[in-house]
KOLFI-941044 format. One record per residue (C-alpha): residue number from 1; x, y, z. Coordinates in steps of 0.2 Angstrom, whole numbers, plus 5000, padded with zeros to 4 digits. Layout:
(NUM; (X; Y; Z))
...
//
This chain:
(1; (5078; 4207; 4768))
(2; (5082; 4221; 4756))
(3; (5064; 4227; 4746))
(4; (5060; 4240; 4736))
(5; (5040; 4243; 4734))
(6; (5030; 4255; 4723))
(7; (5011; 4262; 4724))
(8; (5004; 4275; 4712))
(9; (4987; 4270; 4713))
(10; (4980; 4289; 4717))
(11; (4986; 4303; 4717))
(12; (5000; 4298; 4730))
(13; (5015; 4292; 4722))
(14; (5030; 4284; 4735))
(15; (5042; 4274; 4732))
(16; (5049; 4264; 4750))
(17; (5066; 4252; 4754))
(18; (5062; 4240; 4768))
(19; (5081; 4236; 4771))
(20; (5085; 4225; 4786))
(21; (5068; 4229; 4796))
(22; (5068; 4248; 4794))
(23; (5059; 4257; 4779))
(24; (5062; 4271; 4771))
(25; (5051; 4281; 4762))
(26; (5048; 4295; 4748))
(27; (5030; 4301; 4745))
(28; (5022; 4313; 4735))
(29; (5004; 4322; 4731))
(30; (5006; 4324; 4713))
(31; (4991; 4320; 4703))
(32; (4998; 4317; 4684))
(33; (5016; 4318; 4690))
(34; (5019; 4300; 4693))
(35; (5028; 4293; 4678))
(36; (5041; 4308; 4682))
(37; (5043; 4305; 4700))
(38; (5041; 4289; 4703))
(39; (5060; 4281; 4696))
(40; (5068; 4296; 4702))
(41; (5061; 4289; 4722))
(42; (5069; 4273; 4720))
(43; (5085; 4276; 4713))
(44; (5087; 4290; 4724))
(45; (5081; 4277; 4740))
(46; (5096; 4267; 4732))
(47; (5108; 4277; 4730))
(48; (5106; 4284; 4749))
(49; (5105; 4265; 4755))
(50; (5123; 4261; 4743))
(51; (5112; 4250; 4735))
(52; (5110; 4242; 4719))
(53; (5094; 4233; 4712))
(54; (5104; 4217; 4709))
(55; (5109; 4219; 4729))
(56; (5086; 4217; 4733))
(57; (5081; 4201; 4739))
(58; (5063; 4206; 4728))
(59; (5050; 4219; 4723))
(60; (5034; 4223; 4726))
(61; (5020; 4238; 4721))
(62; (5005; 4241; 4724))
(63; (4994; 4233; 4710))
(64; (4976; 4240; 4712))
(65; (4964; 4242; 4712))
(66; (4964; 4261; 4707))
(67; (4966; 4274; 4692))
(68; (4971; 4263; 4678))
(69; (4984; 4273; 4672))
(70; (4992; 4273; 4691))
(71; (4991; 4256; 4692))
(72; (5000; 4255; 4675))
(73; (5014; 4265; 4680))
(74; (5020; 4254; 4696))
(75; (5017; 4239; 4687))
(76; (5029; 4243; 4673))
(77; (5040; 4249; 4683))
(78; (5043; 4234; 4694))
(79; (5041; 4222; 4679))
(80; (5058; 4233; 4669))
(81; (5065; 4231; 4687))
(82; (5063; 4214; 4689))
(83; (5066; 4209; 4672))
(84; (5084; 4218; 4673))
(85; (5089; 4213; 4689))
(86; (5078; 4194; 4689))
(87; (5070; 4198; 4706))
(88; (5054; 4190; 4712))
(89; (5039; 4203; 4713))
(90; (5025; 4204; 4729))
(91; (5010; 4212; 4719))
(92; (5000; 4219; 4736))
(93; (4980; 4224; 4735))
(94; (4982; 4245; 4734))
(95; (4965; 4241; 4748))
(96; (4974; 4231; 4761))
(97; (4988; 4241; 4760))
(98; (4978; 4256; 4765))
(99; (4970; 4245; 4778))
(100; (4986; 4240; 4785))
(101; (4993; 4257; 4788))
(102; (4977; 4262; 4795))
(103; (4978; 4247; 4808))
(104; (4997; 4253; 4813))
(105; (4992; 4273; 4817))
(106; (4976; 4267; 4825))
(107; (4975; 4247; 4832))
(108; (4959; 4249; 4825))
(109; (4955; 4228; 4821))
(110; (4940; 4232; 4808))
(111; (4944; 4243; 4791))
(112; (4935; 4246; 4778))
(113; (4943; 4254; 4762))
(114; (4934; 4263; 4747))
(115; (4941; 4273; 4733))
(116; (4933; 4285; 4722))
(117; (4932; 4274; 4705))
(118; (4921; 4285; 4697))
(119; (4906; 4282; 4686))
(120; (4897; 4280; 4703))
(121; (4905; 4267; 4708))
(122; (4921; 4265; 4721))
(123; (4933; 4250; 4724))
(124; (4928; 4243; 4740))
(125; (4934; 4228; 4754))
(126; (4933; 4225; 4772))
(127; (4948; 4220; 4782))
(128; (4947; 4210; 4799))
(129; (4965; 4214; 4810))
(130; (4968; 4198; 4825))
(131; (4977; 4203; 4840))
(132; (4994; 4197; 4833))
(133; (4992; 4208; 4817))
(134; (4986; 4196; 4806))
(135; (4976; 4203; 4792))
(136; (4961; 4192; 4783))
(137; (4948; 4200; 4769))
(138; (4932; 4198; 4775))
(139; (4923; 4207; 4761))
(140; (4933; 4205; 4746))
(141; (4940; 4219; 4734))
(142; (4926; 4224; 4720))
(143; (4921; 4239; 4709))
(144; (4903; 4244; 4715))
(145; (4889; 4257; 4718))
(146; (4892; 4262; 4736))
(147; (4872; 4259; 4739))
(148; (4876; 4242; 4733))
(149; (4893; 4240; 4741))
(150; (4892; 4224; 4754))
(151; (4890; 4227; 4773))
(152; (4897; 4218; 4787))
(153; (4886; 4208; 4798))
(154; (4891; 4214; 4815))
(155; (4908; 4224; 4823))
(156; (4912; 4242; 4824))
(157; (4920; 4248; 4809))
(158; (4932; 4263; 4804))
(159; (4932; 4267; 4787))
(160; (4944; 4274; 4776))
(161; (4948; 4282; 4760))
(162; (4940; 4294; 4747))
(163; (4925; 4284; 4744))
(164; (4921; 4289; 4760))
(165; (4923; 4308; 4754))
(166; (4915; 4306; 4737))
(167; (4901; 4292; 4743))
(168; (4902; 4298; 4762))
(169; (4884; 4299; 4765))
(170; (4876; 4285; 4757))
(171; (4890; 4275; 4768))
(172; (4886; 4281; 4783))
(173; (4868; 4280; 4781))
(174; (4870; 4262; 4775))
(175; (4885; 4256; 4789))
(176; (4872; 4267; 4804))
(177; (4879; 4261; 4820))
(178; (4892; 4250; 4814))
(179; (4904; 4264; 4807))
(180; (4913; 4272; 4822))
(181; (4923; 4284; 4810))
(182; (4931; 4288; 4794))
(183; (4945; 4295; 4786))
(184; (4944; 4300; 4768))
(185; (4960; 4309; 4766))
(186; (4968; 4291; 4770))
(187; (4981; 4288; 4752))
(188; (4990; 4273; 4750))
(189; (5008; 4271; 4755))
(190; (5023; 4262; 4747))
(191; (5031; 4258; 4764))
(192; (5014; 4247; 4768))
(193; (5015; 4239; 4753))
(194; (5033; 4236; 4757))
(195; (5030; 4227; 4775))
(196; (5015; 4217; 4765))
(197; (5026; 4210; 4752))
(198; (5042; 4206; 4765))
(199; (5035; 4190; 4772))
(200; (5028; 4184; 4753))
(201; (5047; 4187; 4746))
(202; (5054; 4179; 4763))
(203; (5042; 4162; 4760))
(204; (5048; 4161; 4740))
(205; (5030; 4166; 4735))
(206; (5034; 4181; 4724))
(207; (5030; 4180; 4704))
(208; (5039; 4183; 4692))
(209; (5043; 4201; 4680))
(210; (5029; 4191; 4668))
(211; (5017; 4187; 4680))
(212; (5018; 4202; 4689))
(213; (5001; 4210; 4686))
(214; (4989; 4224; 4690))
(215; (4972; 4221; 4695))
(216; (4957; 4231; 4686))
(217; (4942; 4226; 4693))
(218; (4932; 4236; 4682))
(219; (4939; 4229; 4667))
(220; (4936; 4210; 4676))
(221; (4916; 4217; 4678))
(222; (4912; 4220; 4662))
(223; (4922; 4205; 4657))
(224; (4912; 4192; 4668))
(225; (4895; 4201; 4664))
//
């Protein structure tokens, strides 16, 4: 399995090869920066690994929810990619990709993720981890007021991500007893989106260039309302 996988969701920007089982990675803090850093990662990541994009088995990026513009950027990225090379795309949940690379450092089974997504609101889901890894959403991804946010019913929780910096205190006041941590400074990676999107590309469930799509959840609010 050859990948290449984007995120520029926040202010992180990384680009990561999963090649063979082993991923390498490039990341970055660069808030602004991403449209000049981004394609530079992966053909650098390409050219170490001798690589051509017509030698990946698929792509994937990291599609939301987060700044719009971020979002934007992996996605058009993957799409010129896929379009040029016809490679089937993985679009991963920017949330549970946190989730999952908080579950690798820690073990932790229960993760909540919240992004800062402004206007008083943040981007919020709850991710249950079985003992085998296995990841399943039990509180789905949304755009909402962190005094509104869903709670879970029971469990010890770690939560993580800058909704827990910029909403932190109504959270913990909220979640009480149930949240056992946090840790706001927790930024999406490329190499989780990477080990996310390996088994959808392995079972021939990737999208195409066309159908590879972000995810604005604010934008799907105001559109149901």
């Amino acid at each position: 399995m050859k990948l290449i996988a984007v995120e520029t969701a926040t202010e992180a920007c990384s680009a990561a090869l999963l090649m063979d089982g082993e991923v390498t990675e490039r990341f970055e803090i660069a808030p602004r920066q991403h449209t000049q850093l981004i394609l530079p990662m992966v053909d650098q990541l390409l050219s170490d690994a001798g690589l051509k994009p017509t030698d990946l088995d698929g792509l994937a990026f990291g599609r939301g929810p987060g700044a719009f513009t971020g979002v934007r950027i992996a996605t058009g990225v993957i799409q010129g990619l896929a379009f040029a090379a016809d490679l089937p795309v993985a679009p991963i949940s920017t949330l549970a990709a946190m989730a999952y690379g908080e579950y690798k450092k820690r073990e932790q089974s229960n993760i909540l993720t919240a992004i800062d997504a402004r206007m008083g609101e943040i981007y919020w889901a709850g991710y249950q981890f079985s003992d085998t890894g296995e990841m399943r959403e039990l509180i789905a991804e949304q755009v909402v007021p962190a005094i509104e946010a869903p709670l879970p019913e029971s469990n010890k929780w770690l939560g993580v991500g800058s909704g827990f910096q910029s909403d932190g205190e109504i959270l913990a006041e909220r979640l009480s007893d149930l949240l056992i941590g946090t840790d706001a400074a927790l930024l999406p990676r490329a190499a989780d989106i990477a080990m996310l999107a390996a088994p959808v590309i392995e079972k021939g469930e990737g999208v195409s260039a066309a159908n590879a799509l972000p995810i604005y959840l604010r934008d799907q609010v105001v559109h149901k309302s």
